[in-house]
C-alpha positions as CSV (number, residue, x, y, z in Angstrom):
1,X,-9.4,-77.6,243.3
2,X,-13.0,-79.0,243.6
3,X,-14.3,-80.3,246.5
4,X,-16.2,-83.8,246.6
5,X,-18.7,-84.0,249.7
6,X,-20.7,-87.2,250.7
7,X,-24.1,-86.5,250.3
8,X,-25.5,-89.5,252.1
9,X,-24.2,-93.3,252.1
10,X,-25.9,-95.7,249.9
11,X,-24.5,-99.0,248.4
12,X,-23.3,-99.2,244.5
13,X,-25.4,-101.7,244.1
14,X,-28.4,-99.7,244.9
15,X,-26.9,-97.6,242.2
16,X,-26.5,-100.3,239.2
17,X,-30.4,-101.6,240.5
18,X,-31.5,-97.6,239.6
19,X,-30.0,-98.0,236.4
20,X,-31.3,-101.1,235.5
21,X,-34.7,-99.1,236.4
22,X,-34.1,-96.2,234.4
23,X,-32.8,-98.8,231.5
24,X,-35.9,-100.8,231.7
25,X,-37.8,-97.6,230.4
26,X,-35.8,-96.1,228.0
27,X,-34.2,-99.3,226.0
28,X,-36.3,-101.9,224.9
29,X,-33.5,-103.8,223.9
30,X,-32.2,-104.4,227.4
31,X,-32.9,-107.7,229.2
32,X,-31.7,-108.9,232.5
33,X,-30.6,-112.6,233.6
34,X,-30.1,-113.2,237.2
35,X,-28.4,-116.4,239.3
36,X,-31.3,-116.4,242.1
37,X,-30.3,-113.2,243.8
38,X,-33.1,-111.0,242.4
39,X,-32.8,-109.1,246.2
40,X,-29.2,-108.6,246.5
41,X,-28.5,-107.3,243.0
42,X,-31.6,-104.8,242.9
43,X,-33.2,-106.4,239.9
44,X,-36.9,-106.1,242.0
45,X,-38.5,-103.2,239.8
46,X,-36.6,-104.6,236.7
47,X,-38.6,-107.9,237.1
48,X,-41.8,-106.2,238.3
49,X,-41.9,-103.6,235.1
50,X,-40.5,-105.7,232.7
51,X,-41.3,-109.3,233.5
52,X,-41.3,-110.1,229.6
53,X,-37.6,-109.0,229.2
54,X,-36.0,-110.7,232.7
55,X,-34.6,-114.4,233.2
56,X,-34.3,-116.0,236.5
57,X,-31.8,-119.1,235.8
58,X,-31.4,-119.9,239.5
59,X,-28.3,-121.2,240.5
60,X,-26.9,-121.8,237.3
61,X,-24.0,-119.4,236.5
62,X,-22.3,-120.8,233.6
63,X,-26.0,-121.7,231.8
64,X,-26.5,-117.3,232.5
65,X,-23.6,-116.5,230.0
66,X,-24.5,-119.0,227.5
67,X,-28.0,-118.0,227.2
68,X,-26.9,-114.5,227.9
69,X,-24.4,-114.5,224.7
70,X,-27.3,-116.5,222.7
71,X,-29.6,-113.3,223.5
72,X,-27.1,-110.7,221.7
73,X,-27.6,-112.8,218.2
74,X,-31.6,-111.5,218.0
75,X,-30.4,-107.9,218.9
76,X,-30.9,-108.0,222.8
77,X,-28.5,-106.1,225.1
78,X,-28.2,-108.7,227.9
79,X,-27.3,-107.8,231.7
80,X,-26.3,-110.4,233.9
81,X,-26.4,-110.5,237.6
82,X,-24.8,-112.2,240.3
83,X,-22.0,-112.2,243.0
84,X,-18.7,-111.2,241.6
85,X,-17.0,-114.4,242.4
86,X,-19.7,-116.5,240.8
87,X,-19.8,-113.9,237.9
88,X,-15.9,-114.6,236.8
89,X,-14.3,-117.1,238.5
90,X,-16.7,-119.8,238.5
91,X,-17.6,-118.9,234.9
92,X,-14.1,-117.6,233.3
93,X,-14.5,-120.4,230.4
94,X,-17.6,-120.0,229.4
95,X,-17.0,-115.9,229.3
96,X,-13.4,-116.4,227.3
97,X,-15.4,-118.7,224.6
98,X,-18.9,-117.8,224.5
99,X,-18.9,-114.0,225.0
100,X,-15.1,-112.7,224.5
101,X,-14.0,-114.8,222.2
102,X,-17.2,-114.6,220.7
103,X,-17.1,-110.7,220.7
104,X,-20.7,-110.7,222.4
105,X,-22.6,-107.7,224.2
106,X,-23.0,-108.9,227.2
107,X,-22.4,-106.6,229.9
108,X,-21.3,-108.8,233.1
109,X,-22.5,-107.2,236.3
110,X,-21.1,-108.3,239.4
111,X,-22.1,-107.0,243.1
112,X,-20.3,-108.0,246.5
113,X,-17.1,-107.5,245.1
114,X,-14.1,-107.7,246.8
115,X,-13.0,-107.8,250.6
116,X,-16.3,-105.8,251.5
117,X,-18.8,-108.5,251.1
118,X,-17.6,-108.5,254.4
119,X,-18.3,-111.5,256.8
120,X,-19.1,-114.1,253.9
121,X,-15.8,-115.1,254.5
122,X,-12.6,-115.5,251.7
123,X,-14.6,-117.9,249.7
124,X,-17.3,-115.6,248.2
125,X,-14.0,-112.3,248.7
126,X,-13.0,-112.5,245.1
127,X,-9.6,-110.3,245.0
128,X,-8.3,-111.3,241.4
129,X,-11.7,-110.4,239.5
130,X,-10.1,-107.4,237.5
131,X,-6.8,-109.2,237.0
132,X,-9.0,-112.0,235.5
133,X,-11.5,-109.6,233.7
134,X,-9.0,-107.5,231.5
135,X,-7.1,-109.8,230.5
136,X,-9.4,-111.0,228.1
137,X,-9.3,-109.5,224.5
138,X,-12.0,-106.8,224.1
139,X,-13.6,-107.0,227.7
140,X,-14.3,-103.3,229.0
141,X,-13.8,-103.6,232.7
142,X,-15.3,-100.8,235.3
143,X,-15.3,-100.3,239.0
144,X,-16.8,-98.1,240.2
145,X,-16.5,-95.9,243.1
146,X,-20.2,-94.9,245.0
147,X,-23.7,-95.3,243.8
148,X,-24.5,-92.2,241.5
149,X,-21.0,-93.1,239.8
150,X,-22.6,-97.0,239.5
151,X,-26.1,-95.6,237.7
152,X,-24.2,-93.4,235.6
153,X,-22.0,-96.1,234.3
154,X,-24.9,-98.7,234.2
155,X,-26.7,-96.2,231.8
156,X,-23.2,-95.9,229.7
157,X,-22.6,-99.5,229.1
158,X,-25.9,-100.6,227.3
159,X,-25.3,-97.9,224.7
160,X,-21.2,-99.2,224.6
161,X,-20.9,-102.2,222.0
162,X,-19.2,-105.0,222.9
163,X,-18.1,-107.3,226.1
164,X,-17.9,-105.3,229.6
165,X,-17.3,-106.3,233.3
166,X,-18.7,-103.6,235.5
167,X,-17.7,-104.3,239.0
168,X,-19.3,-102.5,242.3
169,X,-20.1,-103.4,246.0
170,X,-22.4,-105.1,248.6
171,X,-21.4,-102.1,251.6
172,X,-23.2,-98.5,251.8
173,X,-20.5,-95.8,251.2
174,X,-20.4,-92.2,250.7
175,X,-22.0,-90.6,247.7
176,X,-20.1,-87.9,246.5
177,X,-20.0,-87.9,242.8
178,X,-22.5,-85.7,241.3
179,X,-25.4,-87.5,239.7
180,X,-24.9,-85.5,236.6
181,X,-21.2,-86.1,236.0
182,X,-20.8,-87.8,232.5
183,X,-19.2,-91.0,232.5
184,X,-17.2,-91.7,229.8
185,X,-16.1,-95.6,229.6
186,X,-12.0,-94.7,229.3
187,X,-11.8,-91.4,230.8
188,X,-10.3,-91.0,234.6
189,X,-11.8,-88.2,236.6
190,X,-9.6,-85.3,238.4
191,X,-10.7,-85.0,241.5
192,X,-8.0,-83.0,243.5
193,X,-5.3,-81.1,241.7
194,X,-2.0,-81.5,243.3
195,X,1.5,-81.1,242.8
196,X,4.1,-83.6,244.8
197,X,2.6,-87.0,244.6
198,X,-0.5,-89.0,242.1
199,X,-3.0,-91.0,243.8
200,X,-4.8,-93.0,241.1
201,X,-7.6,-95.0,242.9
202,X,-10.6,-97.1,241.8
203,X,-13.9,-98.4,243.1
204,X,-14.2,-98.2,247.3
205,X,-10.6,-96.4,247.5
206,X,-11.6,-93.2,245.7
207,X,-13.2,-91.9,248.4
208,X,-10.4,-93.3,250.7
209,X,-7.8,-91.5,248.4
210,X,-9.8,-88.3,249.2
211,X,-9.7,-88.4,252.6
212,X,-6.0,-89.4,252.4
213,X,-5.3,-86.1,250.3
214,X,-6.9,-83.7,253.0
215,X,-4.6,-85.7,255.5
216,X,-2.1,-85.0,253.3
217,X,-2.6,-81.4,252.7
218,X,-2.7,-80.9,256.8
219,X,1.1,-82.5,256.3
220,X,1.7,-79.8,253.5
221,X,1.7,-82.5,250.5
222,X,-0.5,-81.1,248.0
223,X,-1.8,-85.0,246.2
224,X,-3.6,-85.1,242.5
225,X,-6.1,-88.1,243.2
226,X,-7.4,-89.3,239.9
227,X,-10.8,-91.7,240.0
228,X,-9.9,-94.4,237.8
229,X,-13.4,-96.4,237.0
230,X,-12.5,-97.6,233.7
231,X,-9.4,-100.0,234.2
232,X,-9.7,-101.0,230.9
233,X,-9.3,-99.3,228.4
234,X,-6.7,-97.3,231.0
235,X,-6.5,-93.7,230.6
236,X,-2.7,-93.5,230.4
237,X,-3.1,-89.9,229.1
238,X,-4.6,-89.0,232.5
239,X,-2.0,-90.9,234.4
240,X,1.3,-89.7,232.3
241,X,0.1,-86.0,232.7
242,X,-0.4,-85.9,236.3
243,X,3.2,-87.9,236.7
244,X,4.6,-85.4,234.9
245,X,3.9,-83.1,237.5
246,X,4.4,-85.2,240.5
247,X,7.1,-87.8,239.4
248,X,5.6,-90.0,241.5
249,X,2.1,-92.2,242.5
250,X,0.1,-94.5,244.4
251,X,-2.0,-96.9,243.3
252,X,-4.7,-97.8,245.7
253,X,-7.6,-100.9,244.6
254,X,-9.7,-103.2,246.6
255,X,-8.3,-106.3,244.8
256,X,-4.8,-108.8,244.9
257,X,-2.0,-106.1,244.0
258,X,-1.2,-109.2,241.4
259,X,-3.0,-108.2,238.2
260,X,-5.1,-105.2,239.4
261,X,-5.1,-101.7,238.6
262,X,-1.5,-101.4,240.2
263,X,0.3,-103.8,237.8
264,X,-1.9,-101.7,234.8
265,X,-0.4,-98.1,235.7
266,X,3.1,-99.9,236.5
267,X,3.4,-101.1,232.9
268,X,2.0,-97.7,231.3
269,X,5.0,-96.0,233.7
270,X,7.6,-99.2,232.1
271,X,6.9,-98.5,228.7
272,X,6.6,-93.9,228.8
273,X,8.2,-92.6,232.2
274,X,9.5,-94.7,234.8
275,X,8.7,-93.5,238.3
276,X,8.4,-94.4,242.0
277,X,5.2,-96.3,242.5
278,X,3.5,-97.8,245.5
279,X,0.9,-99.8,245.7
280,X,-2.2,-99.9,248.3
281,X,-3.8,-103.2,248.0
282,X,-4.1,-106.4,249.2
283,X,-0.9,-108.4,249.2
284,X,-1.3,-112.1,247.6
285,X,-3.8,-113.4,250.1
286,X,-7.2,-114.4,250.4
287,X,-9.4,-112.6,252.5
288,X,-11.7,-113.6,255.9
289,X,-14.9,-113.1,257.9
290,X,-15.3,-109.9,259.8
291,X,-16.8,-106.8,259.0
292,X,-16.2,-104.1,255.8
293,X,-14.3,-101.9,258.0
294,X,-12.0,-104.3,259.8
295,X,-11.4,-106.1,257.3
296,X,-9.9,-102.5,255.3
297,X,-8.0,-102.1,258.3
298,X,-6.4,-105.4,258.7
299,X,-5.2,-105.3,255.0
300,X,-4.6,-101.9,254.9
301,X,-7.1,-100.7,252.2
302,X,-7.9,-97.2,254.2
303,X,-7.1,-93.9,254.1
304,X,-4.2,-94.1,256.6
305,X,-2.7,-96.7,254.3
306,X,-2.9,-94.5,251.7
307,X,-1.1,-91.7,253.6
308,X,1.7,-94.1,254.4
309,X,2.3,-95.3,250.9
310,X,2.4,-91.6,249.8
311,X,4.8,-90.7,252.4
312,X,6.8,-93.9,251.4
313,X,7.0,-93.1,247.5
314,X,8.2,-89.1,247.9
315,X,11.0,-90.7,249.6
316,X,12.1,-92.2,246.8
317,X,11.4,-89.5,244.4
């Protein structure tokens, strides 16, 4: 069993701005469009070292994918940069026509995903993101789970060819993947070996799930938790070899339990081995104003959720 220990809380933003850094320096070929929110998306030392290769277009999303996808013709590897509700759902056609359809490498980078944007309120919450994301033909999508997991990934896409979606978060959470773990676009990480139940988790929840499996273990229920960053392409080796150990998971996302990483793992158990499956997300709702933490309390994104859900699905084993 490894152990995962928070080394100190930052945001996974933070983590994709390092990146963009780091990418600034070492690939030429990578330029960076933003929506006006140079600040919130970390793009500062981007646009400070590399003025010649980054684009503000200002409050004009749909314009960002269009000149973003236009960019890929010449050779460039463009980034774009905004909110994750204006980075899919107020631009879903022009990504399906201009960049998937089109089969152009543009990575989509979206920050203040999900219900941890916090008190911005259920208009700016996006919950159906991934859902919206993958299933569109040859779109990568990623979310991941702290800030040295976000850099890592970051680095990894500019090198990966074709569309991707690489989700991460406005909050500061624990750090507790090691900065020198490889990330491989498709391949889930083992973090906790266990035998009686899967927890496959993704983005914010990972760390959730962890805390969740000590809980667990206290309880004598030894849990395999699995960080899923890549939710598609899934790793459904990952997933079908830990099931056939526990006969049972949970799936745990901060996003709608329609279309997420839930229903993704439900159909690879449908179509190889069916199995009791629960899912921790949020159920068919938008979200609301209040803070991070009460808001993955009140729709039961948290550890303790995850706990329940377990205890819920080895019942029905």
């Amino acid at each position: 069993m490894k152990k995962y220990t928070n080394t100190g809380s930052k945001d996974t933003r933070s983590g994709f701005g390092a990146g963009m850094t780091q990418l600034g320096q070492t690939n030429e070929n990578v330029v960076a469009l933003c929506a006006d929110l140079i600040g919130s998306l970390k793009f500062d030392d981007f646009k400070k070292n590399h003025p010649e290769r980054f684009f503000q277009i200002g409050i004009a999303e749909a314009n960002m994918i269009g000149i973003a996808a236009g960019l890929t013709i010449g050779g460039k590897i463009p980034f774009t940069g905004t909110f994750a509700n204006f980075s899919t759902g107020r631009v879903y056609d022009q990504i399906r026509q201009s960049v998937a359809y089109s089969e152009k490498n543009v990575k989509i980078c979206a920050s203040h995903a999900g219900l941890t944007l916090g008190e911005d309120g259920a208009t700016h919450q996006i919950l159906e993101d991934i859902g919206l994301m993958k299933m569109l033909p040859g779109m990568t999508v990623i979310n991941t789970c702290d800030y040295n997991q976000t850099k890592a990934a970051t680095l990894a896409i500019a090198d990966h060819h074709g569309p991707v979606y690489l989700r991460f978060g406005r909050p500061v959470v624990p750090n507790f993947m090691p900065s020198d773990e490889p990330f491989v676009i498709g391949k889930a990480i083992v973090l906790n070996e266990g035998a009686d139940v899967t927890i496959v988790a993704t983005g914010h929840l990972v760390w959730e799930a962890l805390i969740a499996a000590e809980a667990l273990e206290a309880k004598g229920i030894s849990a395999e938790v699995i960080n899923i960053h890549t939710i598609k392409p899934l790793d459904e080796e990952a997933i079908l070899k830990s099931l056939a150990k526990t006969k049972c998971i949970v799936t745990a996302e901060e996003h709608n339990i329609l279309g997420g990483l839930g229903e993704s793992v439900s159909r690879v158990l449908a179509l190889n081995n069916p199995a009791p499956q629960e899912f921790v997300a949020v159920n068919d709702s938008f979200g609301e104003s209040g803070t991070p933490e009460q808001l993955m309390e009140k729709y039961k994104l948290n550890n303790q959720a995850i706990v329940e859900a377990v205890e819920r699905v080895i019942k029905r084993k």
